[in-house]
N, C-alpha and C positions, 0 to 999 in steps of 0.2 A: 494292049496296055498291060505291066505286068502290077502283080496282084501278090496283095499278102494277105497268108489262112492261118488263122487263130483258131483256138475255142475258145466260146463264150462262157457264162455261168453256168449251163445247160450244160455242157460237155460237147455240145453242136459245131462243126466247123464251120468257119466265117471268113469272108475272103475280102480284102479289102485292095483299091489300089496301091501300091507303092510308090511314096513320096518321088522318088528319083525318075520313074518315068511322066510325070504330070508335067504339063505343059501348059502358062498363060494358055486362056481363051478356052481351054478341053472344056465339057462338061463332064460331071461328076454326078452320079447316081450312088446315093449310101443306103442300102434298102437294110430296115432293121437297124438305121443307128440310134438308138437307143434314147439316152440325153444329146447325141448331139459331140459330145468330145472330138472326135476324130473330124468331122465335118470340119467344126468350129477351126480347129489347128490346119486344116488344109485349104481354106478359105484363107486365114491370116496368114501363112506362107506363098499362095499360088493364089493369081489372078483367075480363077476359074469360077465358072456357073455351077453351084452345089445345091445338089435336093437331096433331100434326106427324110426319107421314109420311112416310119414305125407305128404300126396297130396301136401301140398303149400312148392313150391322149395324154395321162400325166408326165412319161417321158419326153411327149412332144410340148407341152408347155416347159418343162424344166429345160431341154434346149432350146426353147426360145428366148426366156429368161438367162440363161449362160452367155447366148451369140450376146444380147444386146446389149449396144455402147462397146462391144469389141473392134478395135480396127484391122478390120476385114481389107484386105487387098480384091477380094473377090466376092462373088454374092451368094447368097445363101437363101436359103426359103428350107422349113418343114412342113410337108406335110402327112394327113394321115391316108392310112390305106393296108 
């Protein structure tokens, strides 16, 4: 799958999928997304199963608050870890 690397806040680099290769049906693992932005927007463009993983419980409540009532094409769950 190809993949896109940012930095974060941190100055960390971070690698995410690139929209253009996802495929209805894939899953998607977002380890360290944060609120949830990047999940959220790839769940509402592509029919895919999306998790999304981050240590800090109050960014995982504030993406779950942002996904909901979104019209998702695809599914979504946060969890911690």
């Amino acid at each position: 799958m190809g993949r896109i690397a940012r930095h974060d806040r941190q100055g960390n680099w971070r690698s995410r999928p690139s929209p253009a290769t996802l495929r209805d049906g894939q899953r998607v693992l977002d380890v360290g997304c944060g609120n949830g932005i990047t999940a959220i927007e790839l769940a509402r463009r592509f029919a895919v199963r999306l998790t999304g993983v981050d240590y800090a419980e109050e960014l995982l409540t504030a993406a779950r608050d942002l996904a909901h009532g979104q019209p998702l094409r695809g599914t979504l769950h946060f969890r911690g870890g």
